[in-house]
C-alpha positions as CSV (number, residue, x, y, z in Angstrom):
1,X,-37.6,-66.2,-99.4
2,X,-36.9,-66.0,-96.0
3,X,-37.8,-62.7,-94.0
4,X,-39.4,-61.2,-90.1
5,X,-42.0,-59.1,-89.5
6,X,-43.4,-58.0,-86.2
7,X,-46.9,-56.3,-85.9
8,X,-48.6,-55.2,-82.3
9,X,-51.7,-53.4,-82.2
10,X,-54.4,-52.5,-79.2
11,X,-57.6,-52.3,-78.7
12,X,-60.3,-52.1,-75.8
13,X,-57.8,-53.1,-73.1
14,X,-56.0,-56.2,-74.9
15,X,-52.6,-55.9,-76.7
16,X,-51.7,-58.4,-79.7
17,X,-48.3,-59.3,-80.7
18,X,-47.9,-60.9,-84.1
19,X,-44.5,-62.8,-85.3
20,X,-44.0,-63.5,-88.7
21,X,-41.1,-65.6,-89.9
22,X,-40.7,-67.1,-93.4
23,X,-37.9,-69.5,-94.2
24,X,-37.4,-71.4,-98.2
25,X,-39.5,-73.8,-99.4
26,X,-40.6,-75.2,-102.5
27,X,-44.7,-74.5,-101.6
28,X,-46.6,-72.9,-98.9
29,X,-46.6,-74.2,-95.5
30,X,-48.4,-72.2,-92.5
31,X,-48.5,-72.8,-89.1
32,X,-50.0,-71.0,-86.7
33,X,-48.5,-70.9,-82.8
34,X,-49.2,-69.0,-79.4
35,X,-52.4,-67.9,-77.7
36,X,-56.2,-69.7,-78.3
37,X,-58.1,-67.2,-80.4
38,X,-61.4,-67.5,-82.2
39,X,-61.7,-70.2,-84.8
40,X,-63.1,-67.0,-86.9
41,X,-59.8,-65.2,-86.5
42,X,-57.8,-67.8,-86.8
43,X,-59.3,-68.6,-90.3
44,X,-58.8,-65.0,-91.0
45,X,-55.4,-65.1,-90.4
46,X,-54.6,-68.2,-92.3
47,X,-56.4,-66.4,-95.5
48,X,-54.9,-63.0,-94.9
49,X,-51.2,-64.6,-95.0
50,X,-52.1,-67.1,-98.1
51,X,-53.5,-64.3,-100.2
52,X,-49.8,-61.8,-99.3
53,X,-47.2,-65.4,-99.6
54,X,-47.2,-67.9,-101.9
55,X,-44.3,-70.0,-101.5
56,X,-42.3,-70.5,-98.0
57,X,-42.7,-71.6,-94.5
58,X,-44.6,-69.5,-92.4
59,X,-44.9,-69.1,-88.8
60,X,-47.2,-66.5,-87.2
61,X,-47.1,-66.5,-83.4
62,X,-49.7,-64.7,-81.8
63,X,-49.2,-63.3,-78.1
64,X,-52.0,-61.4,-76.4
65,X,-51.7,-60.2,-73.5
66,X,-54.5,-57.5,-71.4
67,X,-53.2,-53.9,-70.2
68,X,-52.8,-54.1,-66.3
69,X,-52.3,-57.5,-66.1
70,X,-49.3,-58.6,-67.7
71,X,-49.8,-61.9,-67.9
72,X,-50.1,-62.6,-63.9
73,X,-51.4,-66.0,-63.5
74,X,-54.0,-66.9,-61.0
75,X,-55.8,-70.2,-60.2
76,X,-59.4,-71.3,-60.3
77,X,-59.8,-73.2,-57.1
78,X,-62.8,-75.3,-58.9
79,X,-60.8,-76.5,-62.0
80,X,-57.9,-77.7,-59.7
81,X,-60.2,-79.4,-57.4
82,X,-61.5,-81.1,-59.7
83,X,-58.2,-81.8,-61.5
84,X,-57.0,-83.5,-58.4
85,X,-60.3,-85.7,-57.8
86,X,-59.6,-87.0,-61.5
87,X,-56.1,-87.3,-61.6
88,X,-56.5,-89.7,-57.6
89,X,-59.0,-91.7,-58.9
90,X,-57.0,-92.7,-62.1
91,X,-53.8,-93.1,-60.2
92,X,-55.6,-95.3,-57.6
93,X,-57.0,-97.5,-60.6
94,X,-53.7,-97.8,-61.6
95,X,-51.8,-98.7,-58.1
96,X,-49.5,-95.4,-58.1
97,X,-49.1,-92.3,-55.9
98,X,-51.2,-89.6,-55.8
99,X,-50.7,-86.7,-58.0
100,X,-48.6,-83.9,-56.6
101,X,-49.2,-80.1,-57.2
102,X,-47.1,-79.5,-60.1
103,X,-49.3,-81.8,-62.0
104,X,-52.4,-80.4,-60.8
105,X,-51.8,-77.3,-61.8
106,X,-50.5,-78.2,-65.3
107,X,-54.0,-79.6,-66.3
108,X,-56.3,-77.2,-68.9
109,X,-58.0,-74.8,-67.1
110,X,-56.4,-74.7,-63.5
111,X,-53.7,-71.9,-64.1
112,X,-55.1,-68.7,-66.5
113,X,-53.1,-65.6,-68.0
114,X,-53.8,-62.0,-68.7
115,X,-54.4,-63.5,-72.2
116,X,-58.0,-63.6,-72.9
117,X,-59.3,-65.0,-76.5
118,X,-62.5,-64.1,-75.9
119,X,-62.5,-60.3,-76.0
120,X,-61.9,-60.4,-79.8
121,X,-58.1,-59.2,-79.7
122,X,-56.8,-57.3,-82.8
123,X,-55.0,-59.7,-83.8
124,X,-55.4,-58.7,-88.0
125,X,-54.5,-55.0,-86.7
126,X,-51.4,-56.8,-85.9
127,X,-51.1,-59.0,-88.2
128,X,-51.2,-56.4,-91.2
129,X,-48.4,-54.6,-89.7
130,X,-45.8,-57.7,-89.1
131,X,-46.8,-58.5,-93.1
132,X,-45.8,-55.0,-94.2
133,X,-42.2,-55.5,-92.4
134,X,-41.9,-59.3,-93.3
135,X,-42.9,-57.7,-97.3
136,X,-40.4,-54.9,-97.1
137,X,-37.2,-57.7,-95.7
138,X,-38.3,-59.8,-98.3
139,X,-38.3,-57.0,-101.3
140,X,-35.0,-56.5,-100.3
141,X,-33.6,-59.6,-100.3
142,X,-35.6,-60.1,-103.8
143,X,-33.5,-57.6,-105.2
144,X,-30.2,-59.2,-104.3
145,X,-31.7,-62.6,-105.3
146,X,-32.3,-60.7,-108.9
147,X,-28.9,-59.5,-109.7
148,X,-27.7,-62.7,-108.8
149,X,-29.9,-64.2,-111.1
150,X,-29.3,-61.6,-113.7
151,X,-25.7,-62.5,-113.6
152,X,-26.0,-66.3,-113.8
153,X,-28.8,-65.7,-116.9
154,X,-25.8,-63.5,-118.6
155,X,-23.1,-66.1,-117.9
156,X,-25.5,-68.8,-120.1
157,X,-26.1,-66.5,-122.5
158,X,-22.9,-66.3,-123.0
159,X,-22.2,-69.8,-123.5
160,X,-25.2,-70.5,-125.9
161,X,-23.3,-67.4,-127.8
162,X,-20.4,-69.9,-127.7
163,X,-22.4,-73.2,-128.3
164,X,-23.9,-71.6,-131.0
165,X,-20.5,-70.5,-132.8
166,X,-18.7,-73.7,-132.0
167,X,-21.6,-75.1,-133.9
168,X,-21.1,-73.1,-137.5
169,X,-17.9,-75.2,-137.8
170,X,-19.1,-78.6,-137.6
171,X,-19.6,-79.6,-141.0
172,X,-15.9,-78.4,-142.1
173,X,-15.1,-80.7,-139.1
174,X,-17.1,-84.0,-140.0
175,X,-15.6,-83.2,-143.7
176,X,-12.4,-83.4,-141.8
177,X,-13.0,-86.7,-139.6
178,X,-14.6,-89.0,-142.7
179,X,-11.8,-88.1,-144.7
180,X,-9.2,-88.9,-142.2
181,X,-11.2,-92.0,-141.4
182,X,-11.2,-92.9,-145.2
183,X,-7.7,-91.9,-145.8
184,X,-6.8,-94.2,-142.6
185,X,-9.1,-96.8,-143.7
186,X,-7.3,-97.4,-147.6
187,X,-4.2,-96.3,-146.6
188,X,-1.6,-97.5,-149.3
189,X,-4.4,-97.5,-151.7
190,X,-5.4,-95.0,-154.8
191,X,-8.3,-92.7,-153.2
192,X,-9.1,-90.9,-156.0
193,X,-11.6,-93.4,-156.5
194,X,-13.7,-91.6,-153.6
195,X,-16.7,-90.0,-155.0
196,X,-17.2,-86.5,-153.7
197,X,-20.8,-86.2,-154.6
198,X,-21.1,-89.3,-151.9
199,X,-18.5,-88.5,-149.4
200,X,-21.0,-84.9,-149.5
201,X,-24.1,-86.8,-148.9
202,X,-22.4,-88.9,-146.1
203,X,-21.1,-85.2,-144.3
204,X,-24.4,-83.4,-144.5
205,X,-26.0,-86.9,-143.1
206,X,-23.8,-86.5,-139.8
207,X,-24.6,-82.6,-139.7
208,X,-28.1,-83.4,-139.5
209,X,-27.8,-86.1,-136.7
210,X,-25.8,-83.0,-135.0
211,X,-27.9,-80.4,-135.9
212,X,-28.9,-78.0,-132.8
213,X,-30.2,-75.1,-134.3
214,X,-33.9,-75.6,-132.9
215,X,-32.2,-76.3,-129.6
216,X,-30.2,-72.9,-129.5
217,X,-34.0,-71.3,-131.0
218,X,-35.4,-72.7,-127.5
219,X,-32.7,-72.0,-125.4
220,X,-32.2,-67.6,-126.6
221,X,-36.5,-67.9,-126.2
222,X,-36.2,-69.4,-122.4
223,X,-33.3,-67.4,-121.1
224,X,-35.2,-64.2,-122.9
225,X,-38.2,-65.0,-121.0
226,X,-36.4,-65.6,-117.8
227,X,-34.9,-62.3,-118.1
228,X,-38.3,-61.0,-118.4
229,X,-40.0,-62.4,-114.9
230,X,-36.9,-61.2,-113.2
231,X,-37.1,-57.8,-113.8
232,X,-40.9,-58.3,-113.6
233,X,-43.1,-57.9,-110.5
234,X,-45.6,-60.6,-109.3
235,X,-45.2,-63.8,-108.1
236,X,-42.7,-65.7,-110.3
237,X,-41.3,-68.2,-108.7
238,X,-43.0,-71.1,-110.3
239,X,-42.9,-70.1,-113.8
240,X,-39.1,-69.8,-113.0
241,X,-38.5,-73.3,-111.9
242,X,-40.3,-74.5,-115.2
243,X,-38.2,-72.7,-117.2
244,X,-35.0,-73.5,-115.4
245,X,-36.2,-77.1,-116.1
246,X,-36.4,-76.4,-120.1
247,X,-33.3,-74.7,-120.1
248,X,-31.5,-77.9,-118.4
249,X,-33.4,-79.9,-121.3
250,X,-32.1,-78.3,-124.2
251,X,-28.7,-78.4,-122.5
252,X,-28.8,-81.6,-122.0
253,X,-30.0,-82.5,-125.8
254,X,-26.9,-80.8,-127.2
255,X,-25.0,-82.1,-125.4
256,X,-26.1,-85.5,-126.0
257,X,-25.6,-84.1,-130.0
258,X,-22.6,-82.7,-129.7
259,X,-19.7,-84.0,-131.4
260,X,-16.8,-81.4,-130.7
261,X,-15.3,-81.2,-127.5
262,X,-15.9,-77.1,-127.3
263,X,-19.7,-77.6,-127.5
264,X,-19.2,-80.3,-125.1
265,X,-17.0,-78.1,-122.9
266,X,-19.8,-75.7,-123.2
267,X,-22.6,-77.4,-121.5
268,X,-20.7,-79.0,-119.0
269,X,-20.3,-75.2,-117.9
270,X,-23.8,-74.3,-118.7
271,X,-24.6,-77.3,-116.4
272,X,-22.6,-75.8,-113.7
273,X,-23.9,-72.4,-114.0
274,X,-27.8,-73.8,-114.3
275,X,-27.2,-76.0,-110.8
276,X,-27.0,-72.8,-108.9
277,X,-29.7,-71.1,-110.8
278,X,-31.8,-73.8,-109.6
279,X,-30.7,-73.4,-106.2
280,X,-31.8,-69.7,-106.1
281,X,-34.6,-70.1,-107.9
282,X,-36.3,-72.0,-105.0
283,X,-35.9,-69.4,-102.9
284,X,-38.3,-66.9,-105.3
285,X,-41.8,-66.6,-104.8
């Protein structure tokens, strides 16, 4: 789910500026961008934001900057000296022109902010605020993403409703075909030689082989329990793309047993309806 936050908190002199942004994707990537902090804060971070998201891509960008200074760059006449010795000798090694200032002074070390690392920023001050306005985006766009999903859930409900009543009639309509077919078959000839008990036993054969009962069973129990993760709390997102995979199963079996072109009409909507589920469903965590 994608989502902003913003967080900035103070302390001892040093202000910290913390930018969350979370975009779709199918697991959890995090990348962490901006100023040099302590390894032990930075591993903070990346285990504060993993236990609050699950799925997405997650930037944080941390900005620190100390009160009075503003960021004001200033030069350590060491660093740069020695900058340039190393930077001449290589470039005389190599046969080409001395370096020039710009590339002195865009070595490590020569030009230094008003951001300081070192003085323990508070950065997880920060950092807890931009998570409880990123959280609050993304519980609003979670409730749009649920009636939308509510509505697609209702629409294939529907059709299983419809699968499920175009399916009552299909042994009247295999009576139907075979004796067409038989009557086609010995056309010009006396039929009454047909045995009923057998023409029977060849019917209820077909309505087996197109029998989708369990399949309809599975499909009311998954859309039932998709219904339920929706309007449920927690993380969900997984258990949704599973089930959205079973549902696309069991479509796809009756489809493969279908026989009448109404069922068959039926999936090829339910297939339809299921493609965009799945499309919104990888943007749930």
């Amino acid at each position: 789910m994608t989502g902003f936050g913003r967080g900035v908190a103070e302390q001892a002199g040093l202000r910290a500026t913390v930018d969350i942004r979370a975009v779709n994707h199918r697991f959890l990537d995090l990348k962490l961008r901006g100023a040099a902090i302590p390894p032990a804060i930075e591993e903070a971070v990346a285990v504060r934001v993993r236990g609050a998201i699950e799925r997405g891509s997650i930037s944080v960008s941390i900005h620190i900057v100390r009160e009075g200074v503003s960021g004001a760059s200033t030069i350590d006449p060491a660093a740069a000296a020695a900058a340039h010795a190393q930077l001449a000798a290589l470039a005389s090694q190599l046969g080409l022109p001395g370096p020039d200032l710009a590339l002195v002074l865009a070595q490590p070390g020569v030009v230094t902010t008003g951001e300081r690392a070192e003085d323990d920023p508070p950065v997880l001050a920060a950092l807890e605020a931009a998570l409880a306005q990123l959280e609050r985006m993304r519980a609003t766009e979670g409730a749009a993403l649920a009636t939308e999903l509510g509505a697609r859930f209702d629409e294939l409900t529907a059709l299983r409703t419809q699968i499920a009543t175009a399916a009552a009639s299909v042994p009247h309509q295999l009576t139907r075909r075979l004796q067409e077919r038989l009557a086609r078959l010995l056309e010009g000839q006396d039929t009454a030689g047909i045995d009923p008990a057998r023409l029977a036993q060849e019917v209820a054969l077909l309505a087996d082989r197109s029998d989708i009962t369990e399949e309809l069973v599975r499909l009311a129990s998954h859309l039932d329990q998709v219904r339920s993760l929706v309007a449920g709390t927690g993380s969900v997102g997984r258990r949704l793309d599973f089930l959205v995979q079973e549902i696309g199963r069991e479509l796809n079996t009756i489809g493969s047993k279908s026989t009448i072109t109404e069922i068959s009409a039926a999936i090829v909507d339910g297939k339809a309806v299921l493609e965009k589920v799945r499309e919104q469903v990888q943007n749930v965590e």
